[in-house]
N, C-alpha and C positions, 0 to 999 in steps of 0.2 A: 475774121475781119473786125468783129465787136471789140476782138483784143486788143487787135492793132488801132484803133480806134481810142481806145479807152488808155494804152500806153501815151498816144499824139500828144490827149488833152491832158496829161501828167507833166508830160515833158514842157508842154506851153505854160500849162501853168506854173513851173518849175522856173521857169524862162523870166518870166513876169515877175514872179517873188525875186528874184534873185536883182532884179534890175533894180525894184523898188528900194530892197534893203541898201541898196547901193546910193543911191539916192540919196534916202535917209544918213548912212554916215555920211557921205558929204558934206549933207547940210548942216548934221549935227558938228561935224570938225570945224565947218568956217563959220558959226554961230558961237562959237566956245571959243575966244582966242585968248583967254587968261592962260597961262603956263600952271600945270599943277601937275604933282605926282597922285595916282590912285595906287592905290596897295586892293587888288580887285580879287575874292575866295571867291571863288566858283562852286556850287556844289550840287549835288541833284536833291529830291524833295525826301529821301530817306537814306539816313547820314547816319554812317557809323562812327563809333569811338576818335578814330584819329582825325575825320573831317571836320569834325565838332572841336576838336582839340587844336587846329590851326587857325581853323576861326578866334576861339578864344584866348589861343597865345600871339595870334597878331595882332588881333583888336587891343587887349593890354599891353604888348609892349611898344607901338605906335603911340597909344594914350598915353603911355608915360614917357617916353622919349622925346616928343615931338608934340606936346600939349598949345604950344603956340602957332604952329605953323597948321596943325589941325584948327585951328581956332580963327585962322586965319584965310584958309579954306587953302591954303599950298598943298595941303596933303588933307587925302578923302581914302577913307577906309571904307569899303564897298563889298556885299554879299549881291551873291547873283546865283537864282536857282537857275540850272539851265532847264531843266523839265516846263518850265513855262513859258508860253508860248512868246510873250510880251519881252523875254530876255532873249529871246531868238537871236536879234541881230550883231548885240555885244557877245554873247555865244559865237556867231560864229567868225568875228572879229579877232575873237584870240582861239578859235578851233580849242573850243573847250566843248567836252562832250559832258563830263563827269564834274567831279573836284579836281582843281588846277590854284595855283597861287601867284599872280602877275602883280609886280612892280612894272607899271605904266608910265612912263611922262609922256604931254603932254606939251608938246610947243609951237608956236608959229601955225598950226593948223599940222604939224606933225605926231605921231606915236611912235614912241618906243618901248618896248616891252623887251622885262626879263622877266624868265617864266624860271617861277623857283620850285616845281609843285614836284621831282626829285627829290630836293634838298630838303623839301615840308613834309613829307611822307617818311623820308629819313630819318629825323630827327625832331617833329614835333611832341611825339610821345616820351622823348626821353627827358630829364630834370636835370639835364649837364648845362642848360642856356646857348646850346649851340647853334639851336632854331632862330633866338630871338639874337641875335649878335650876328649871324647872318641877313636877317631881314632886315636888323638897323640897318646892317654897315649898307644893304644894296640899295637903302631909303636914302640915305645919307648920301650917298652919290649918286644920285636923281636927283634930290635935293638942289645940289650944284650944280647942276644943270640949267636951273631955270633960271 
């Protein structure tokens, strides 16, 4: 009986969290109504070789690609542990559990997301530039979007 008892008040408080986070993007989507692309790295708090290496091959070819429109706040380059508690609800917004790589816009209180975190796993470790020429080109038409 303790068990089942002790499963109720899981489930409710399960119940509860899950309403609140809902909530919260709500309000955070109709309090944000600039249009902006995120390019969002996802990772947990002990990173190996290649999640470290997408971070740092998006971060640079964003910066250099796209110096004005980052400066301009259209595009926001974004790390997010998900091991923390406080990135919980953008976690589970793109059902990121791990390392994941999201081109996001952003419009009218809209999201759209391409998840390239196949494509970043594929080819961030190699020095062909085939990572960073795919990331532009899906920036670049986000971009236009807005």
């Amino acid at each position: 009986m303790k068990y089942l008892s002790n499963l109720f008040a899981i489930a409710l408080l399960f119940g509860f969290s899950a309403c609140n986070s809902n909530a919260q993007t709500n309000a955070e989507a109709n309090t944000t109504q600039a249009a902006v692309v995120e390019v969002i790295d996802f990772h947990n708090t002990h990173r190996c070789m290649t999640c470290q290496t997408i971070e740092d091959k998006a971060k640079a070819a964003l910066q250099e690609k796209f110096p004005e429109a980052m400066a301009q706040g259209q595009l926001v380059f974004k790390t997010v542990n998900v091991d923390l508690e406080e990135n919980y609800n953008v976690a589970a917004e793109f059902e990121a559990a791990g390392t994941a790589l999201f081109v996001n816009t952003r419009k009218n209180g809209q999201s759209e997301k391409t998840d390239l975190t196949n494509f970043a796993f594929m080819n961030a470790t190699s020095d062909n530039g085939k990572f960073e020429a795919g990331l532009i080109e899906e920036v670049e038409k986000a971009l236009q979007q807005l």
